[in-house]
C-alpha positions in Angstrom: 83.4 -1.5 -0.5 85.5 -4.7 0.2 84.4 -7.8 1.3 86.5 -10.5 2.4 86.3 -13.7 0.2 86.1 -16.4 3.5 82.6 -15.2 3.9 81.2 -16.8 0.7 79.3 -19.6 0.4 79.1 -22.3 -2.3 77.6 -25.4 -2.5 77.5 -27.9 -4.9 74.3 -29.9 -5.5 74.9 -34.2 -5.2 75.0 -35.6 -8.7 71.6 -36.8 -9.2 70.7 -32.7 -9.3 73.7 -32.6 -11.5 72.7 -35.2 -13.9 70.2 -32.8 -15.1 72.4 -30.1 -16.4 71.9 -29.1 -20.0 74.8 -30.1 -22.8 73.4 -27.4 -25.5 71.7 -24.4 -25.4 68.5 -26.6 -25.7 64.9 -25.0 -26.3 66.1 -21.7 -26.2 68.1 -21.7 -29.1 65.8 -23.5 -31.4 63.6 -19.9 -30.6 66.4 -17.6 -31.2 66.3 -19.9 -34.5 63.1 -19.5 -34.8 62.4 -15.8 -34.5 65.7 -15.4 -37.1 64.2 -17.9 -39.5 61.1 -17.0 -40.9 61.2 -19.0 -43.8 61.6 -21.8 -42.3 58.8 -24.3 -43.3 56.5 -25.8 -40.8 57.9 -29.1 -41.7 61.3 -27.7 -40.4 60.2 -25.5 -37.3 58.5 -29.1 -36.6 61.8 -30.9 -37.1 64.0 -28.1 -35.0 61.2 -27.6 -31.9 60.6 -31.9 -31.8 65.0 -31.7 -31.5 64.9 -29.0 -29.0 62.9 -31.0 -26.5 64.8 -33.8 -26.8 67.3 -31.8 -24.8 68.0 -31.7 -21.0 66.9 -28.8 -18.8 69.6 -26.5 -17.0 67.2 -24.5 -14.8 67.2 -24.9 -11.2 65.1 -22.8 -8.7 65.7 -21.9 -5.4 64.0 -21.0 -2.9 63.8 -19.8 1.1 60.4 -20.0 3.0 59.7 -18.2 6.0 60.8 -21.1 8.5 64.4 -20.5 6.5 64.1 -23.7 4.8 65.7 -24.1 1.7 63.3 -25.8 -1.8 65.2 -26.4 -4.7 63.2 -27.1 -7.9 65.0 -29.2 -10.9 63.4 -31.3 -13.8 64.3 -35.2 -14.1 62.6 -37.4 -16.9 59.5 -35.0 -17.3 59.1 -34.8 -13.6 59.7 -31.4 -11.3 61.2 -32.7 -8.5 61.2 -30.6 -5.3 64.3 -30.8 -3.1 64.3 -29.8 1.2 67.2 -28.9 3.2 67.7 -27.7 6.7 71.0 -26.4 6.3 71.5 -24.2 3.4 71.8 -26.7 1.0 74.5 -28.7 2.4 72.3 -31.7 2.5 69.0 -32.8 1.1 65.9 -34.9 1.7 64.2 -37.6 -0.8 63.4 -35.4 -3.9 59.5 -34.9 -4.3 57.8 -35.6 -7.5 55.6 -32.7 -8.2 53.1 -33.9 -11.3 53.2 -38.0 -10.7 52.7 -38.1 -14.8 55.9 -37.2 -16.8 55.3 -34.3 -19.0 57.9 -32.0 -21.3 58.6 -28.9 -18.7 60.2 -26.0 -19.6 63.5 -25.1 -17.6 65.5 -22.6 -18.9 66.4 -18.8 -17.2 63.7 -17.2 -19.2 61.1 -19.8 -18.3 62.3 -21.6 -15.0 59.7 -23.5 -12.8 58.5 -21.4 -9.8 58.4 -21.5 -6.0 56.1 -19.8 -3.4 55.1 -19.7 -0.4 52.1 -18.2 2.0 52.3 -17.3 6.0 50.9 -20.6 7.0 53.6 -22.9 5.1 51.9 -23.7 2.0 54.0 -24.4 -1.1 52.6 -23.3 -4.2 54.5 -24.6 -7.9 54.3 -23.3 -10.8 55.7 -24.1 -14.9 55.0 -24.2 -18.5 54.3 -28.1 -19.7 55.5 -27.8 -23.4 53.5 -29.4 -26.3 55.3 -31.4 -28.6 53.3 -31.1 -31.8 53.0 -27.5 -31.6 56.1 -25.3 -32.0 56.4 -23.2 -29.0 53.0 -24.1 -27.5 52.7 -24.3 -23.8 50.5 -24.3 -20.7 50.6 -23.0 -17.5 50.9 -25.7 -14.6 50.3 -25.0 -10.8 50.3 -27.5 -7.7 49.9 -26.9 -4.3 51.7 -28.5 -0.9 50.1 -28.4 2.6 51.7 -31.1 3.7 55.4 -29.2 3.9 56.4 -30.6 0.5 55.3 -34.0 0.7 53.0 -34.5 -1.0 51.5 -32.3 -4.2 48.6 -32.6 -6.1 47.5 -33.4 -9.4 48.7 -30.4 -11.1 46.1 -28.1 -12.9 46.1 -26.1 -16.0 45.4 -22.3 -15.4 45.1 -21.0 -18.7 41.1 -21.4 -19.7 41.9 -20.7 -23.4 43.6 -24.7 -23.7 44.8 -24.2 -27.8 47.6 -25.9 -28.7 49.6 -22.4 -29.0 51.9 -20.8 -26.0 50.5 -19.7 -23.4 54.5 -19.6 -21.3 57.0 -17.7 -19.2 54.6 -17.0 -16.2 55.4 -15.3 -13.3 54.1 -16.6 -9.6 53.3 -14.4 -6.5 51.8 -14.6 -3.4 50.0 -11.4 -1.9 49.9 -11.0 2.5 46.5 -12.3 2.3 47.3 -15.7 0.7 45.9 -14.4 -2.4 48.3 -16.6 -5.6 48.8 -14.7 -8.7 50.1 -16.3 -12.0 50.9 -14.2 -14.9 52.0 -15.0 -18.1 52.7 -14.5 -22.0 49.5 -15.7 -24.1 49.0 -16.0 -28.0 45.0 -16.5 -28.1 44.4 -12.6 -29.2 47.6 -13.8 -32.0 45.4 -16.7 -32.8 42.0 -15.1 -33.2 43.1 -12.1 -35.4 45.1 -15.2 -37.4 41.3 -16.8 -38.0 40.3 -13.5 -38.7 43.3 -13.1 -41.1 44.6 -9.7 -39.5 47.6 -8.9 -38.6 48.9 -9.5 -35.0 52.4 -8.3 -33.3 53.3 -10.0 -30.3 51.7 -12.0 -27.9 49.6 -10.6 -24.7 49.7 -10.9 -21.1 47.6 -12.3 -19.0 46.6 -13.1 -15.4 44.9 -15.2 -12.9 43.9 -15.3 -8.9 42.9 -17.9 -6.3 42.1 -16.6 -3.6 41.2 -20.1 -1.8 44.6 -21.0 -1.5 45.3 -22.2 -4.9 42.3 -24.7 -4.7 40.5 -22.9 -7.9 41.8 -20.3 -10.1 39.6 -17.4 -11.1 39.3 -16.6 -14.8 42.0 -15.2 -17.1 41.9 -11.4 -17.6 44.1 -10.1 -20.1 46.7 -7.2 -18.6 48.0 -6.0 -21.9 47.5 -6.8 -25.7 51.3 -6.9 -27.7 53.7 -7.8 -25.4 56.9 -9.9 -26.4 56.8 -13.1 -27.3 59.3 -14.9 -25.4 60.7 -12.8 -22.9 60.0 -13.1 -19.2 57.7 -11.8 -16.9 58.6 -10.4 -13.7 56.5 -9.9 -10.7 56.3 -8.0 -7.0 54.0 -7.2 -4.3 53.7 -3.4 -3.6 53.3 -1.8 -0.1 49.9 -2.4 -0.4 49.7 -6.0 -1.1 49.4 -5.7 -4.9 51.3 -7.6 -7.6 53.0 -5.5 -10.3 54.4 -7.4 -13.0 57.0 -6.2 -15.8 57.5 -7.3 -19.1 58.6 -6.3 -22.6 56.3 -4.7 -24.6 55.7 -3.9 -28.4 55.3 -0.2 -29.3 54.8 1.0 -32.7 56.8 -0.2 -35.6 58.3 -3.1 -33.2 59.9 -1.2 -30.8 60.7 -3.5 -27.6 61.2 -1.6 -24.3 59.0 -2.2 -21.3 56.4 -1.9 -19.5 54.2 -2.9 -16.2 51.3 -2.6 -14.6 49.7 -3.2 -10.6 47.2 -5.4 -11.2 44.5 -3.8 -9.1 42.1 -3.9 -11.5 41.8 0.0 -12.3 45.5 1.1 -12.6 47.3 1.6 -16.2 49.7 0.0 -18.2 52.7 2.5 -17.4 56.1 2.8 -20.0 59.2 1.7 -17.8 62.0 2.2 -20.4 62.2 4.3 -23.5 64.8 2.9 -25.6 63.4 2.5 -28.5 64.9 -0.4 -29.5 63.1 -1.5 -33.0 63.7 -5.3 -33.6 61.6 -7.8 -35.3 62.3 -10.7 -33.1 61.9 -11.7 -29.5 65.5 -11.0 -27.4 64.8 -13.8 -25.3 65.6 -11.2 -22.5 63.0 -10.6 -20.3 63.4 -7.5 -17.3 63.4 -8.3 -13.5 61.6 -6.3 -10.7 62.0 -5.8 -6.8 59.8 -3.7 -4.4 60.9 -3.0 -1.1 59.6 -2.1 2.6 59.3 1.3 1.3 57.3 0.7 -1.8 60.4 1.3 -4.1 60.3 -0.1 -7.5 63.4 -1.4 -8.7 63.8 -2.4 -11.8 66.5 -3.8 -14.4 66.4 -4.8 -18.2 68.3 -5.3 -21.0 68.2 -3.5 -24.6 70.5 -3.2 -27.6 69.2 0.1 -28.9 71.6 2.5 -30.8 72.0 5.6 -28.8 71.7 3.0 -25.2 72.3 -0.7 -25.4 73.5 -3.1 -22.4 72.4 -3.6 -19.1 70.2 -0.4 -17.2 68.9 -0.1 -13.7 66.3 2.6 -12.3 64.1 3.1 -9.6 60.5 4.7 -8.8 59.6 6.0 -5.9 56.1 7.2 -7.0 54.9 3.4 -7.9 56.0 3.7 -11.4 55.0 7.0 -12.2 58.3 8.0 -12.8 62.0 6.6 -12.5 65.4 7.5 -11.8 67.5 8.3 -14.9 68.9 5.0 -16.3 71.8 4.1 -14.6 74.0 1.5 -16.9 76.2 -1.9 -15.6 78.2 -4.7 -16.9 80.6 -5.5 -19.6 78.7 -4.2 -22.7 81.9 -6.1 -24.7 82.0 -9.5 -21.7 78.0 -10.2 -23.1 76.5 -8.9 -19.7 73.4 -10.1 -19.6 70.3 -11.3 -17.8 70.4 -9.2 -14.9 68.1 -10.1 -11.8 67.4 -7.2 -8.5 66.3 -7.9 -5.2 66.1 -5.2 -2.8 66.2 -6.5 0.9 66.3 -4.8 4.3 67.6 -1.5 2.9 70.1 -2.7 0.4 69.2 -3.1 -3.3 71.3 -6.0 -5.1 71.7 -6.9 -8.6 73.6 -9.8 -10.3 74.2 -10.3 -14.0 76.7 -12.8 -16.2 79.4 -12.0 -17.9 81.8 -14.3 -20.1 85.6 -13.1 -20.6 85.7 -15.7 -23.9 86.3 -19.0 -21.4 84.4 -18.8 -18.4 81.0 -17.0 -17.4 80.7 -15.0 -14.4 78.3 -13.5 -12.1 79.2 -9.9 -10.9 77.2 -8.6 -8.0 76.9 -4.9 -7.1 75.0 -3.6 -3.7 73.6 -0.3 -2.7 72.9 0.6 1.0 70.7 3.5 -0.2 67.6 2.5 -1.8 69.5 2.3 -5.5 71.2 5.9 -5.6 74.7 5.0 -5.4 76.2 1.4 -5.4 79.2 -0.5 -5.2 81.8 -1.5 -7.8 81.2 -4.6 -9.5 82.3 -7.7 -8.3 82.6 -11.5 -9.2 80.8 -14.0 -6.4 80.9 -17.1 -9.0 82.5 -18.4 -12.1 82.0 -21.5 -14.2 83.4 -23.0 -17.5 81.1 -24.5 -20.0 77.2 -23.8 -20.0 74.8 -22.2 -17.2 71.9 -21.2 -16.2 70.6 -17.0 -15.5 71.3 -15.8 -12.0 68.9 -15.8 -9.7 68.8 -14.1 -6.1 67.0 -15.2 -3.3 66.2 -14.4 0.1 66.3 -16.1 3.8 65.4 -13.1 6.1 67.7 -10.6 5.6 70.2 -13.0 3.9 70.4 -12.8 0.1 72.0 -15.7 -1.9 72.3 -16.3 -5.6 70.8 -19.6 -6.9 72.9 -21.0 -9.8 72.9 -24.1 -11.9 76.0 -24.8 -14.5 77.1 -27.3 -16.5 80.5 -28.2 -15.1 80.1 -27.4 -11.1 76.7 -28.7 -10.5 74.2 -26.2 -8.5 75.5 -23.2 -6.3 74.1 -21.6 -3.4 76.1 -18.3 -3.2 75.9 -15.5 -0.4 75.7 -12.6 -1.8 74.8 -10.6 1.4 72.7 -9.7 4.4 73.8 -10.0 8.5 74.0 -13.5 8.5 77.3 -13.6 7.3 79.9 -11.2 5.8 80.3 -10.8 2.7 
C-alpha cells in the first residue's frame, strides 16, 4: 500500500500549548524508580515523588466531537485547560480553565486527562488530581460542559473511598444513551488487607455510572481484584451499548498479561493475552482497545515475556470469547512501544513509537479487513528529544494521531479516512 506524503497533515500547537512540554521524564520515572526500589525508605520515596511533581506535564489530549470540532486538553500551572478550533487545529480559541482552583494533575501517556462527548454536545472531563504527601496517591476528577466548552463546573471527586492512596489511570466513556462511565485503578482492597496485615498484589479496578448526565455519579463497584498498578486502562462501547474495558492483570506468582471485562453487571472477567510474563513490578505499559460497527474487539498490548516479548495485536469476533492468534509489530530492537488501535469505518489502525537511538517515531499500519491482513509499517511523524504516547482520534471517518513532543510542540497528524489521502 503507498500513500503519497502531500496528503499528511501536521500542525504545530502556538507556544503557550508548547510551553507546557515536559524537560524530563517527570512522574513517570520516579514510578519506574519506585517499583525498582523497594528499599527505598519512606523518607526517600517522599523526597523522589515531592521532585517528580515538581516537573512539567507532556500529555496533550485530543479530541473530535460529533459537530467535527476539534478539543485539545493540556495542563498549565495546575490548571486543565481546554482548547476549541474550527479548523483542525490550525487556530484556536481562548483556552478554558476546567477546575478554577489549581491542583497537581497528572499528564503523562499512561495517565492523560480525558475527553468525551454525548449526542447532544455535552463535554464531559476527566483526570487524576495527584496528592503530594502521599507517594503515588490520586483521585479521580470529572467536570461537565453544556455550554459548548465555556464554561465547566466545579470539578467532583468520583472515587467514594477518598484515602490518601491512588485511586489513578481511569478510563472515560460515554454509552448511546448518554450514560458516562469512569473506570480506574484503585488500592483500597491493598489498603484494607494492609490494616489487616495480609498480603495484597496489585491494585483493583473499579467503576462508576451517571446516568443523569454526569450530574451525580452512582457508587463505586469493583470490576476485578489484582490488577496492575500503574498501567492503563482502556475502554469501548460494544454493539450493544456496553463499556468493556482492558487492563493488565495479576495472575499467579505475578504474572502480568491482560484481561477485560463488559461491564454489564453479569458478564466475566475474560483472559485476553497469555503470555505469561512473571515480573514483580508495574511496566508502566498499559493495553489499548477498539470495537467497531461490527462488534469486533480489537485489541493491542505490550509484554516482555521469554518465549513472546514486544508489541502483539488480535482480534475477537465472539466479544472476547476468543481471539485471533497474536499477530506481532514494531521494532522489538527500536523500543516499540505504547501501541494505541482504533478501528473506523472498516479499517482497523494502530500506531506505536519507535526510537532509532536519536529521534522517536510513530509507525502506522492499516488493515481494510477487520484486522486479518494489514499494511507494512510506516512512519507518519518523527521528533528529537522527549514525547508523549500516540494517540489516535477520530472526525467521522477521518482518523488523526494526536501528539505532543518536546522539540515540535503538538501535532495533529492524518493518519487516514476519505477526507484526505493518505
Amino acid at each position: 500500500m503507498t500513500h503519497p506524503a502531500a496528503a499528511r497533515i501536521a500542525t504545530i500547537l502556538p507556544t503557550i500549548f508548547a510551553a507546557a512540554v515536559l524537560a524530563a521524564s517527570g512522574v513517570l520515572a520516579a514510578e519506574h524508580a519506585a517499583h525498582s526500589s523497594a528499599g527505598k525508605s519512606p523518607e526517600a520515596m517522599q523526597k523522589m515523588w515531592r521532585t517528580s511533581l515538581t516537573r512539567p506535564p507532556l500529555a496533550a489530549t485530543g479530541y473530535f466531537d460529533a459537530h467535527g470540532t476539534f478539543w485539545l486538553a493540556v495542563v498549565q500551572d495546575g490548571h486543565l485547560t481546554l482548547a476549541r478550533s474550527d479548523d483542525k487545529g490550525r487556530t484556536y480559541a481562548t483556552p478554558v480553565k476546567v477546575n478554577a482552583e489549581a491542583e497537581i494533575i497528572a499528564a503523562d501517556g499512561e495517565n492523560r486527562p480525558k475527553i468525551a462527548a454525548d449526542a447532544a454536545g455535552n463535554l464531559f472531563v476527566s483526570w487524576t488530581r495527584l496528592t503530594a504527601d502521599t507517594p503515588f496517591g490520586g483521585h479521580i476528577r470529572f467536570s461537565r460542559s453544556s455550554d459548548g466548552g465555556k464554561n465547566f463546573t466545579a470539578p467532583v471527586t468520583v472515587n467514594d473511598n477518598l484515602e490518601p492512596i491512588s485511586h489513578r489511570f481511569e478510563a472515560l466513556g460515554v454509552s448511546p444513551r448518554g450514560e458516562i462511565w469512569l473506570a480506574w485503578l484503585d488500592k483500597r482492597d491493598a489498603s484494607i488487607a494492609r490494616r489487616q496485615d495480609k498480603a495484597y498484589t496489585g491494585a483493583a479496578v473499579y467503576y462508576a455510572v451517571s446516568r443523569d448526565g454526569g450530574r451525580r455519579f452512582g457508587p463505586n463497584l469493583r470490576a476485578a481484584g489484582h490488577s496492575c498498578e500503574c498501567c492503563r486502562v482502556a475502554m469501548a462501547m460494544d454493539g450493544s451499548g456496553v463499556p468493556v474495558i482492558l487492563w493488565r492483570h495479576v495472575y499467579a506468582a505475578n504474572v502480568r498479561d491482560h484481561a477485560l471485562l463488559r461491564l454489564d453487571g453479569k458478564s466475566s472477567v475474560l483472559r485476553v493475552s497469555e503470555d505469561n510474563w512473571a515480573i514483580d513490578a508495574c511496566p508502566h505499559h498499559g493495553p489499548a482497545l477498539s470495537i467497531d460497527a461490527d462488534n469486533t474487539w480489537h485489541v493491542a498490548w505490550f509484554t516482555n515475556a521469554v518465549q513472546r516479548h514486544g508489541l502483539f495485536y488480535a482480534h475477537s469476533r465472539d466479544a472476547g470469547k476468543t481471539f485471533s492468534a497474536p499477530m506481532g509489530f514494531g521494532r522489538y530492537d527500536a523500543q516499540a512501544g505504547h501501541a494505541h488501535v482504533l478501528s473506523v469505518a472498516g479499517s482497523v489502525y494502530i500506531v506505536w513509537k519507535e526510537f532509532d537511538g536519536t529521534a522517536s517515531r510513530i509507525q502506522l499500519k492499516r488493515s481494510d479487513d477487520g484486522g486479518n491482513h494489514w499494511s507494512s509499517p510506516r512512519t507518519i511523524a518523527t521528533t528529537q528529544g522527549a514525547s508523549d504516547h500516540p494517540l489516535l482520534i477520530q472526525d467521522g471517518r477521518d482518523v488523526y494521531l494526536s501528539w505532543n513532543t518536546l522539540q515540535d510542540g503538538y501535532r495533529l497528524v492524518s493518519a487516514g479516512g476519505t477526507g484526505a489521502e493518505e
